[in-house]
C-alpha positions as CSV (number, residue, x, y, z in Angstrom):
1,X,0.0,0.0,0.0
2,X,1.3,3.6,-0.9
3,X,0.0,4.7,2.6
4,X,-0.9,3.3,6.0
5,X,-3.4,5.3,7.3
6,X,-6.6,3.6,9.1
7,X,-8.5,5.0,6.2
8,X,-6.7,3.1,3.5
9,X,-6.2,0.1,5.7
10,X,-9.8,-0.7,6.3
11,X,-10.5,-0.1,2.3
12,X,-8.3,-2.5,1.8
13,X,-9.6,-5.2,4.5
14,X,-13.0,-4.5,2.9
15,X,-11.6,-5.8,-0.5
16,X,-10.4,-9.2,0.8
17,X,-13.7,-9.9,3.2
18,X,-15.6,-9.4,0.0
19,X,-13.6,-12.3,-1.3
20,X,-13.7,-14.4,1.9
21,X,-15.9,-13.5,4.4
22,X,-15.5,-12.0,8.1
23,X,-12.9,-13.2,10.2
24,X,-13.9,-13.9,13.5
25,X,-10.0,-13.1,15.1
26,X,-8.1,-10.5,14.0
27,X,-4.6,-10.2,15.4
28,X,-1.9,-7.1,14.6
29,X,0.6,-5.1,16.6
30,X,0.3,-1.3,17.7
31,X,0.3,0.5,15.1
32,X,-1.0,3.9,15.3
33,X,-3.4,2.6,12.2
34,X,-4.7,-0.2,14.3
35,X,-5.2,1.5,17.5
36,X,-7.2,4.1,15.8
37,X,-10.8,5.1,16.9
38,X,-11.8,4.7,13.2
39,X,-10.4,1.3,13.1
40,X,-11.8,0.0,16.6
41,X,-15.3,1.1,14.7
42,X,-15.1,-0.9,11.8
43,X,-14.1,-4.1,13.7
44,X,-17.1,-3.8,16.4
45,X,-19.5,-3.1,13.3
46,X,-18.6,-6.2,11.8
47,X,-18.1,-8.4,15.2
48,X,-14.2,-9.1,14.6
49,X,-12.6,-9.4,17.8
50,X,-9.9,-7.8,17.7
51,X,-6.6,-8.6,19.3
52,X,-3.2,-6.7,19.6
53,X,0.4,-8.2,20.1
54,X,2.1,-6.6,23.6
55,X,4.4,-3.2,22.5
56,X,7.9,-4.5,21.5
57,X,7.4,-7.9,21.4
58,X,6.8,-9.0,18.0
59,X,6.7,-13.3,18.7
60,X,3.2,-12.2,20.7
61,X,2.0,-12.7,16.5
62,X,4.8,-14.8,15.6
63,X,2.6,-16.6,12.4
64,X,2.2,-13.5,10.6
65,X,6.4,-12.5,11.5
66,X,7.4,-15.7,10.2
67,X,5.8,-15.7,7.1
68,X,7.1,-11.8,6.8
69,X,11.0,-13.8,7.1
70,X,10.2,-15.9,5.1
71,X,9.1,-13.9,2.3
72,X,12.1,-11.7,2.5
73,X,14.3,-14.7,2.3
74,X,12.4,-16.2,-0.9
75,X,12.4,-12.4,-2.9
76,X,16.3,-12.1,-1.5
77,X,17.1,-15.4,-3.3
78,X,14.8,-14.7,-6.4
79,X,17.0,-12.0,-7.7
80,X,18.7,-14.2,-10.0
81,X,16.2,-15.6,-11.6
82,X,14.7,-11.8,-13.3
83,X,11.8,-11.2,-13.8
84,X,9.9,-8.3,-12.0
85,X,9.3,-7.8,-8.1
86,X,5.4,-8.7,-8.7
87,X,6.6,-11.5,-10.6
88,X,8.9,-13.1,-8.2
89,X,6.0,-12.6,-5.1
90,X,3.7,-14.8,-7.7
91,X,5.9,-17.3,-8.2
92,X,6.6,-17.7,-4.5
93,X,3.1,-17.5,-3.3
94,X,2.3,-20.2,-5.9
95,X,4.7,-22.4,-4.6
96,X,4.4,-21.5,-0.7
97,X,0.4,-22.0,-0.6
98,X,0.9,-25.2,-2.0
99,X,3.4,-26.9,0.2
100,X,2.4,-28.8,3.4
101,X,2.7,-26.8,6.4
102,X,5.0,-28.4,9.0
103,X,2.5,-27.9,11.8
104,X,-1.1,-28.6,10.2
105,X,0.6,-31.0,7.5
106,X,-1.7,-29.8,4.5
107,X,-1.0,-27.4,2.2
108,X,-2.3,-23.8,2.6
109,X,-4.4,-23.6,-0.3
110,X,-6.2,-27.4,1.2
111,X,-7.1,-26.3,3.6
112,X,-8.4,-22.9,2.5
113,X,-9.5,-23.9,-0.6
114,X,-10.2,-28.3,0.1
115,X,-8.1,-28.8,-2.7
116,X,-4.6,-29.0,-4.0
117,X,-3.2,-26.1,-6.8
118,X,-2.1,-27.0,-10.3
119,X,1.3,-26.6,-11.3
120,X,3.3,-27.6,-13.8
121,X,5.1,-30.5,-12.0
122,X,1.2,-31.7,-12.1
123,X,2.3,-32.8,-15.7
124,X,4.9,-35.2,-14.9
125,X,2.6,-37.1,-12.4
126,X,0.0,-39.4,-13.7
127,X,-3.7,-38.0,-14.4
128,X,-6.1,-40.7,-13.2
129,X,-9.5,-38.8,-14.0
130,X,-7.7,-37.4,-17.5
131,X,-6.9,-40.9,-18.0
132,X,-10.5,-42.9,-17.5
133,X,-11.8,-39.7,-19.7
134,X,-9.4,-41.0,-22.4
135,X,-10.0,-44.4,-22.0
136,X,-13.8,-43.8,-22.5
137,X,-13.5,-42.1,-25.2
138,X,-11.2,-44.9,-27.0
139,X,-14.1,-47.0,-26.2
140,X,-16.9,-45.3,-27.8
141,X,-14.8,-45.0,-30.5
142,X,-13.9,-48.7,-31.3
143,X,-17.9,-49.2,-30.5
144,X,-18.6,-46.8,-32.7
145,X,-16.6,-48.7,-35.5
146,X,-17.1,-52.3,-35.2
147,X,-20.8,-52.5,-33.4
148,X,-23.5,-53.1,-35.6
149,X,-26.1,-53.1,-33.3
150,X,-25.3,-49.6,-32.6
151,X,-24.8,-48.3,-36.6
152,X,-28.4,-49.7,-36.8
153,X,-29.8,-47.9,-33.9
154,X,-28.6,-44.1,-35.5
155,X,-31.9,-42.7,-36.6
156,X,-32.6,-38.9,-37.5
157,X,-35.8,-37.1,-36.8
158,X,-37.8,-38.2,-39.8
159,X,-36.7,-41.3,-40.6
160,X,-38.9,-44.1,-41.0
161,X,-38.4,-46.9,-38.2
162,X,-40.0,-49.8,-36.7
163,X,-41.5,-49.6,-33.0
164,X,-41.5,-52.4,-30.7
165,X,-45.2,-52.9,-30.0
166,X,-46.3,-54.7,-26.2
167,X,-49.3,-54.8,-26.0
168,X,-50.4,-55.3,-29.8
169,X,-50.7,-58.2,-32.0
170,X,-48.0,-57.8,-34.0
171,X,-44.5,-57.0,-32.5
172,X,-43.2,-54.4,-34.6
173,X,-45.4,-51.4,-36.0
174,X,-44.1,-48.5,-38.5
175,X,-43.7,-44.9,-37.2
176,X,-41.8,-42.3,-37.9
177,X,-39.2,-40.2,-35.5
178,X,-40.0,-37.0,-34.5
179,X,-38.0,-36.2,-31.8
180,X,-34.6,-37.8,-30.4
181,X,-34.6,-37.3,-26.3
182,X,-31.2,-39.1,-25.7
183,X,-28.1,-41.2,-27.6
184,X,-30.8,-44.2,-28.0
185,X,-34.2,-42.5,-26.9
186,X,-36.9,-41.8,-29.8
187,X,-40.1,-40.3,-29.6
188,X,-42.1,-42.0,-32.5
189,X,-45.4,-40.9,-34.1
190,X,-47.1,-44.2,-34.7
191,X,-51.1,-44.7,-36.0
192,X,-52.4,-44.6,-32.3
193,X,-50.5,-41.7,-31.0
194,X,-46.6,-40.8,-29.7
195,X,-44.1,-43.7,-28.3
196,X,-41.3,-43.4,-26.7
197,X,-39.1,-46.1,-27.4
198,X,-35.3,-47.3,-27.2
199,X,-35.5,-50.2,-29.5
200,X,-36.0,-49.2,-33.0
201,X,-35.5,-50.9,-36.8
202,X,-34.6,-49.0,-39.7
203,X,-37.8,-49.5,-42.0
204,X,-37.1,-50.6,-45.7
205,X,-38.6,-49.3,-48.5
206,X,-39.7,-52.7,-50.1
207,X,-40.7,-53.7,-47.0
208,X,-43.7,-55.9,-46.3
209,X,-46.7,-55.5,-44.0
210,X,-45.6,-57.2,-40.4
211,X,-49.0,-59.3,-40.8
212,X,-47.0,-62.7,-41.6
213,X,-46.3,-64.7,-38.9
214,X,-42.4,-63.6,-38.6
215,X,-40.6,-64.3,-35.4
216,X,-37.7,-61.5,-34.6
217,X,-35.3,-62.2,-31.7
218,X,-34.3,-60.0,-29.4
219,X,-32.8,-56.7,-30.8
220,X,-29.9,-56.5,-31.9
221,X,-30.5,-59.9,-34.2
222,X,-33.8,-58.5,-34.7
223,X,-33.6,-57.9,-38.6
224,X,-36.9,-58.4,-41.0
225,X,-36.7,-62.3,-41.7
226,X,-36.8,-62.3,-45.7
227,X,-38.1,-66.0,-46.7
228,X,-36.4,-67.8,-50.0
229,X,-38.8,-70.5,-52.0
230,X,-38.2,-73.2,-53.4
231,X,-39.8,-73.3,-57.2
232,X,-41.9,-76.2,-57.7
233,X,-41.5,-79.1,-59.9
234,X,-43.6,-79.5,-62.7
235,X,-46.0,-82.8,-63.1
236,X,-44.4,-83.9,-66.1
237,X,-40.7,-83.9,-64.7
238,X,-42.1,-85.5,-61.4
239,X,-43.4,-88.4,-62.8
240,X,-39.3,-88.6,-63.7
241,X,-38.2,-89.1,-60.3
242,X,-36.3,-92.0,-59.6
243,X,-35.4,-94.0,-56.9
244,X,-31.5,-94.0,-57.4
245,X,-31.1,-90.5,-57.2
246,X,-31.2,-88.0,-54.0
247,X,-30.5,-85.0,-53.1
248,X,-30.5,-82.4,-50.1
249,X,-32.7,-79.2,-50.5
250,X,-32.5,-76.0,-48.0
251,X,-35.7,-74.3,-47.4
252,X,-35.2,-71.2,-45.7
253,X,-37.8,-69.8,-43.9
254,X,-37.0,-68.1,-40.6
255,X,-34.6,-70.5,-39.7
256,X,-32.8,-73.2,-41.4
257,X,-34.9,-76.3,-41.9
258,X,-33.3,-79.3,-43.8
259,X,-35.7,-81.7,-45.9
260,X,-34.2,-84.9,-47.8
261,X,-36.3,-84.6,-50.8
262,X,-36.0,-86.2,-54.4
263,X,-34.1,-84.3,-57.0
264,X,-35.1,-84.3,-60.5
265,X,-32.2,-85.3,-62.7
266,X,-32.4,-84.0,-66.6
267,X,-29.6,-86.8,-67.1
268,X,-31.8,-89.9,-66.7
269,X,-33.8,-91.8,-68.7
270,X,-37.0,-93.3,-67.3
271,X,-38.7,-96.6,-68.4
272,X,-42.2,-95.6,-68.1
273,X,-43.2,-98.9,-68.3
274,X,-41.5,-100.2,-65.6
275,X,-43.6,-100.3,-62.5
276,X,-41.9,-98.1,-59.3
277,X,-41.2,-99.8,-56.5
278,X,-41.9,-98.6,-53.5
279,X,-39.7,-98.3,-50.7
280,X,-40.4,-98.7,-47.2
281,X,-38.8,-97.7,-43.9
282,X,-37.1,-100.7,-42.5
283,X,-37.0,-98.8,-38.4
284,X,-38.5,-100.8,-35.9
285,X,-41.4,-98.7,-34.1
286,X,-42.0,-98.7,-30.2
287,X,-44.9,-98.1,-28.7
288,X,-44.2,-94.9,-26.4
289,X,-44.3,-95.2,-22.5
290,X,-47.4,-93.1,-21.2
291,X,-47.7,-92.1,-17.6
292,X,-50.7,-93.7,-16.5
293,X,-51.8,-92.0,-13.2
């Protein structure tokens, strides 16, 4: 401060109580700006007790004389390094508020502030919370890439989508998005009014009515079940069928059903006159063991 008078000395204790509050104890020595009527005022307006140090006998507030020492050793041995005066006090404050005291063992600033100052030694030691944030991120990011369940689940508000229905009939019903609440969460106009659903399909164009009797599994494997026929034989050729020749035929409807069924060979000729024999299974039958109660 350019001047010491009570005047100036409260302005300047009414700068840092804005910042931190009221003190309940204030101790200084006897100076003539502390012992002031003026100054006695402003302390008993604010309820500070206030408390002087006995004349000439400085260790009475030996806290505030030892920090005094110690700054004057730390802005003595600061020369060196440059830099301006206001400088050199930041750099020391920094590092004095963040050391742990010798009598409370925490740091200043942890105990006034319940936490521990950044500084740039911070960035040799490891980061545990910048690390998990990192790591969470990789992950999303590899989902992102190789999860299909969650490619198919991207919809914007418009699209055209298929609702899980649980109370209907059928177990999927067409809607359309028209808002998006959350990463997964849809709000869908369907015919009877405004779902909100977290399990959606992405509706083809060519798509069918969900009338048929198609079973989806749960979602994720839940993808419209497209059904493949077989063409049918015509009269003529079956009446070419013959008993040396089989095959194995795949009919694919919902899941994979497999059928030993005669195969039409072009290659053969058949003797129509020659009576077919028919073949019959040679597996002995058991009668099947009922619980008679």
């Amino acid at each position: 401060m350019p001047s010491t008078t009570s005047e100036r000395t409260i302005d300047v204790l009414k700068r840092v109580f804005s910042r931190y509050g009221l003190p309940q104890i204030m101790v200084t020595d006897n100076g003539s700006q502390f012992t002031s009527s003026e100054f006695k005022e402003f302390v008993d307006k604010n309820g500070i007790v206030h408390k002087r140090s006995a004349p000439y006998h400085p260790s009475t507030n030996g806290q505030a004389e030892r920090f005094v020492q110690t700054l004057k050793q730390a802005l003595r041995a600061a020369r060196s390094d440059g830099g301006s005066p206001q400088a050199q006090l930041d750099r020391f404050l920094l590092a004095y508020r963040n050391a742990r005291h010798a009598v409370t063992g925490e740091a200043p600033a942890v105990l006034f502030m319940k936490r521990q100052l950044r500084i740039r030694l911070d960035n040799l030691r490891p980061n545990v919370e910048r690390r998990y944030a990192d790591r969470l991120h990789q992950q999303a990011q590899y989902r992102d890439k190789h999860s299909s369940v969650d490619k198919l689940r991207k919809f914007a508000v418009g699209d055209s989508v298929l609702v899980r229905d649980y109370v209907g009939k059928h177990k999927w019903v067409p809607g359309v998005i028209v808002d998006r609440e959350g990463p997964l969460m849809y709000k869908v106009q369907v015919q009877s009014g405004i779902w909100r659903r977290h399990q959606l399909l992405p509706r083809l164009e060519n798509e069918v009515e969900l009338d048929q009797n198609e079973s989806r599994q749960d979602f994720g494997s839940d993808i419209p079940v497209q059904s493949r026929s077989v063409p049918e034989s015509s009269p003529s050729r079956l009446g070419e069928i013959t008993s040396s020749q089989d095959c194995h035929i795949e009919t694919v409807q919902g899941d994979s059903v497999s059928q030993d069924l005669p195969v039409v060979s072009e290659d053969v000729v058949v003797d129509r006159e020659k009576p077919q024999e028919l073949r019959r299974s040679q597996r002995k039958r058991k009668a099947p063991d009922r619980l008679n109660l």
